[in-house]
Every structure is written in C-alpha cells, then in structure tokens.
C-alpha positions as a Markdown table, in Angstrom:
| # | Residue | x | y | z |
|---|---|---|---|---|
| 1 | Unk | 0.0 | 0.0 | 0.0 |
| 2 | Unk | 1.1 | 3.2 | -0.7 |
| 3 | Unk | 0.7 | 6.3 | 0.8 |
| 4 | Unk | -0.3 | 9.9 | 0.4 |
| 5 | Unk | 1.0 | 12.9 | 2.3 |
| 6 | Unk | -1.5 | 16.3 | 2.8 |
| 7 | Unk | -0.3 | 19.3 | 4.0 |
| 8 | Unk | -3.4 | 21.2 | 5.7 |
| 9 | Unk | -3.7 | 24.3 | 8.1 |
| 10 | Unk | -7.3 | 24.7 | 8.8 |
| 11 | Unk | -7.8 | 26.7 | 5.4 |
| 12 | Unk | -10.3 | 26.5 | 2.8 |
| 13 | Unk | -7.9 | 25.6 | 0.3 |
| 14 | Unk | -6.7 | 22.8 | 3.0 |
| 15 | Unk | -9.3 | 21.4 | 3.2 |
| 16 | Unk | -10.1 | 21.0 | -0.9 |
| 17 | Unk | -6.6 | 19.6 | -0.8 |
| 18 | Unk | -7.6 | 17.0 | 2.1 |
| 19 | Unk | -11.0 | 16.2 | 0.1 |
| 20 | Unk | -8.7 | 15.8 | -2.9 |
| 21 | Unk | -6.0 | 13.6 | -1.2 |
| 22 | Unk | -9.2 | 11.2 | 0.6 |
| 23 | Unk | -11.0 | 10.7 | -3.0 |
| 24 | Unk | -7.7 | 10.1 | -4.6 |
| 25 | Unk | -6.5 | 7.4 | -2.1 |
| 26 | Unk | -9.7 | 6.1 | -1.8 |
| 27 | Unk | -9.3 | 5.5 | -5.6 |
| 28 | Unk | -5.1 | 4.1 | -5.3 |
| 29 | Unk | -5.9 | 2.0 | -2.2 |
| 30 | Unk | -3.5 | 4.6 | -0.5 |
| 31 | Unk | -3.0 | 5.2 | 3.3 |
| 32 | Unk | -2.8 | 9.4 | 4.0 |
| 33 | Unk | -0.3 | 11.0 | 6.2 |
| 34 | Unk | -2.0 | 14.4 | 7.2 |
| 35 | Unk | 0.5 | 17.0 | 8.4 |
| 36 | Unk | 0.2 | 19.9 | 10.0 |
| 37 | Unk | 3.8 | 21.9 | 10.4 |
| 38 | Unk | 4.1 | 24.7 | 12.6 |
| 39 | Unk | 6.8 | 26.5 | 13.6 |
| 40 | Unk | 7.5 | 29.9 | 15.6 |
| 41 | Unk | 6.6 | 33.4 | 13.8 |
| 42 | Unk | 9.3 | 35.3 | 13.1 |
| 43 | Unk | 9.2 | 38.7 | 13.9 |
| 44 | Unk | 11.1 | 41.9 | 12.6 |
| 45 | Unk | 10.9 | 45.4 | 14.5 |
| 46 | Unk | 12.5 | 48.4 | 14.2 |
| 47 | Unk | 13.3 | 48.6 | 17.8 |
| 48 | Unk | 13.5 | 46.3 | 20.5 |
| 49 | Unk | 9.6 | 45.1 | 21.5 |
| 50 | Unk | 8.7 | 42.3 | 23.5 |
| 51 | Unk | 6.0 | 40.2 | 22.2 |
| 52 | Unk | 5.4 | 37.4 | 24.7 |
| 53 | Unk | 5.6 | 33.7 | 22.2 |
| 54 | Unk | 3.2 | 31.3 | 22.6 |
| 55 | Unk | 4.3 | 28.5 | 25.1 |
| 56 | Unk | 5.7 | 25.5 | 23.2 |
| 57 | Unk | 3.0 | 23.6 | 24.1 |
| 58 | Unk | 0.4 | 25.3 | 23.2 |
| 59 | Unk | 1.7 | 25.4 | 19.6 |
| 60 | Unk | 2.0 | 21.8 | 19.4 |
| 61 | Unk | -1.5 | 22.1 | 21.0 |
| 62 | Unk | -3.5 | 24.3 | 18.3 |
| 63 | Unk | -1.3 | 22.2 | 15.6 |
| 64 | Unk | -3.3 | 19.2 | 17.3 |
| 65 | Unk | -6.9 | 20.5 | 16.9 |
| 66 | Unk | -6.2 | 21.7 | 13.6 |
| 67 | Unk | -5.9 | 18.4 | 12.4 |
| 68 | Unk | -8.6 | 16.9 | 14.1 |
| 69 | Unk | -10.8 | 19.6 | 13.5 |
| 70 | Unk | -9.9 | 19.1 | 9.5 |
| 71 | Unk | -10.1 | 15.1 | 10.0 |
| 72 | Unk | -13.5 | 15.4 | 11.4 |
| 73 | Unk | -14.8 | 18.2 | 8.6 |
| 74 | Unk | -13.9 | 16.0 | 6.4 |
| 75 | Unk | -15.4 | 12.8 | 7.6 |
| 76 | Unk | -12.3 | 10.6 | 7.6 |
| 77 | Unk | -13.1 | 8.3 | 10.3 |
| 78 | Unk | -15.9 | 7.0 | 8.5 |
| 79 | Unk | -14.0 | 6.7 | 5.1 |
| 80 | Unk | -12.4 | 3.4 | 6.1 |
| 81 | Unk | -8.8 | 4.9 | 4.8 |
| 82 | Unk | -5.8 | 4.2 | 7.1 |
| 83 | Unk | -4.4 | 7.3 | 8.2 |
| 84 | Unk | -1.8 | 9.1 | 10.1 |
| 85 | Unk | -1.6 | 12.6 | 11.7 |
| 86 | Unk | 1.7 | 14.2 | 12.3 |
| 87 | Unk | 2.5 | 17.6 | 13.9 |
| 88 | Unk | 6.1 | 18.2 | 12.9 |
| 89 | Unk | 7.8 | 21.3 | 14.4 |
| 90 | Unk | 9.3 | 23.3 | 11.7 |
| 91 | Unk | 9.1 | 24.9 | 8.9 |
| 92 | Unk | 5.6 | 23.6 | 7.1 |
| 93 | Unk | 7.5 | 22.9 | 3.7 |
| 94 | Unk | 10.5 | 21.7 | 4.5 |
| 95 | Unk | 8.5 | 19.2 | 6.9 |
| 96 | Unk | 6.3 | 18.6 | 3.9 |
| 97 | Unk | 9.1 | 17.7 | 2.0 |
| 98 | Unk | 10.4 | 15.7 | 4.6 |
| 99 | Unk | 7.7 | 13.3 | 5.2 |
| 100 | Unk | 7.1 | 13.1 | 1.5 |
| 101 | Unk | 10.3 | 11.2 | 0.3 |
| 102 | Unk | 8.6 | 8.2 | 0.1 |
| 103 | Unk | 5.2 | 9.1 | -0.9 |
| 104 | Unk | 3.3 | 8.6 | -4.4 |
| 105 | Unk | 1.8 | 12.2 | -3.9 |
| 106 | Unk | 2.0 | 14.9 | -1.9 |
| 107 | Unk | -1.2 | 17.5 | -2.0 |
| 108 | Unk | -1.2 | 20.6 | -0.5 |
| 109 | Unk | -4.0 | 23.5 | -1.1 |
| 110 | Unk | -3.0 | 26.6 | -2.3 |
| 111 | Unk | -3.9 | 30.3 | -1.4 |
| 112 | Unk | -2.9 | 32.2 | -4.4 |
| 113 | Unk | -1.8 | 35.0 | -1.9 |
| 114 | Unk | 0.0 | 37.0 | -4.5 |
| 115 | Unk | 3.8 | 38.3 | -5.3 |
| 116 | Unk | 4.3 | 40.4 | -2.2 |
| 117 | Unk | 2.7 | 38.5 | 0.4 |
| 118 | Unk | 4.3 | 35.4 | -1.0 |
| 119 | Unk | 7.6 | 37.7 | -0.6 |
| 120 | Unk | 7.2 | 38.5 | 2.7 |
| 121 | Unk | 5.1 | 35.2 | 4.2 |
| 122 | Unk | 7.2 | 32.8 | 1.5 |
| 123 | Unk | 4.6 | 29.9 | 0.4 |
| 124 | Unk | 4.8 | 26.7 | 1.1 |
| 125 | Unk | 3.0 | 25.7 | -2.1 |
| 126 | Unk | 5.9 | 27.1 | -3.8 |
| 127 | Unk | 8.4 | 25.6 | -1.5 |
| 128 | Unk | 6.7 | 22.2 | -2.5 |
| 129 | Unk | 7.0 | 22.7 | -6.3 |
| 130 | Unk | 10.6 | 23.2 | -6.2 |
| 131 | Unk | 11.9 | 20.6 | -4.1 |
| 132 | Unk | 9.5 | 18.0 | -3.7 |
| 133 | Unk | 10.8 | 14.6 | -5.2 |
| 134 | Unk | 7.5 | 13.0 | -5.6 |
| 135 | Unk | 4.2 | 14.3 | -8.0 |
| 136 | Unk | 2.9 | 17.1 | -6.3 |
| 137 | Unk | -0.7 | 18.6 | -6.7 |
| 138 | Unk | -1.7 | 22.1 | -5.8 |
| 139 | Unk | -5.6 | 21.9 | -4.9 |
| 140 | Unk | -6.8 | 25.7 | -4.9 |
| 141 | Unk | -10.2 | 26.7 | -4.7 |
| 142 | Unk | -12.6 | 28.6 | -6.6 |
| 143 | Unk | -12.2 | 31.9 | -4.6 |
C-alpha cells in the first residue's frame, strides 16, 4: 500500500486539498499522512519590543486541533482509509518535504496569496513545487 501525504492548516484551500487527497486514495488503495507543520513566527521590529511567544505547548496544542478539526470536517473516520496525523515542528514545507520522500503524492492547497505577500510570508505551495521529489498537486479553490 502506498501512501499519500496532505499538507493542511485549517484553510479552505486545505481542506479542498484534504477532500482531494481522501478521494484520490480512496481511488489508489493509498494510506494518508495528514500534516500539519508549525513553527514559531518570526518577527522583525524596528526597535526592541517584547512580544510574549506562545508556550511551546500550546503550539503543538492548536497544531493538534487543527488536524482533528480538519479530519473530522472531512469525515475521515468514516472513510475506512488508514491514516496518520503528524504535527512536525518546523518549517511547514520543509516538513512537507520531509515526510514526503517516500510518498506517491504529496497535495497541498494553495492560497494564491499574491507576489508580495508570498515575498514577505514565503509559500509553502511554492516551496513544495521546487523541491519535492514526488508528483505534487496544488488543490486551490474557486475563490
């Protein structure tokens, strides 16, 4: 059996991507590997401000519920697919990346956010189409 690794974040174009990757491996025989990478925000000030971090925890916490918020949504349990949930801490791309070496397909959605705030957020759709070594699909949605 193969598998199938999602990347989602509690979007709307995550979750097209999850209904994507559940239909597709429904249609492969294909386990899913649904990840959801986090890592801390970087921040960039002019002067010196403290801005209090979330507690380690409770990243790895909301990165939790995100996922089985998006599981639920989308009716996996019922789907009879195996599946696997992973909360990786780092950057959601690279982790992507990571966990996809062995895949047949990684899916991710995409927000078609635009030039600049791609610039200034980077995009880990983008990050996945130049260094993933599997076939990739971008799922976007209508909107």
């Amino acid at each position: 059996m193969g598998k199938i690794v999602v990347g989602v974040d509690g979007s709307s174009p995550a979750s097209a991507a999850l209904q994507w990757a559940i239909a597709e491996a429904k249609l492969r025989g294909s386990s899913l590997d649904i990840v959801v990478g986090w890592d801390y925000p970087i921040m960039a000030a002019a002067e010196p401000v403290l801005i209090p971090l979330p507690e380690r925890d409770t990243m790895v916490a909301s990165a939790q519920s995100t996922a089985e918020r998006m599981v639920a949504d989308a009716g996996l349990a019922e789907s009879g697919l195996v599946y696997h949930v992973f909360t990786p801490e780092g950057r959601p791309g690279e982790e992507l990346i990571s966990l996809s070496a062995d895949a047949e397909l990684l899916v991710v959605g995409s927000h078609g956010a635009g030039v600049w705030k791609e610039l200034i957020m980077g995009s880990v759709s983008s990050y996945c189409v130049h260094h993933c070594t599997c076939p990739l699909v971008l799922v976007r949605t209508p909107d």
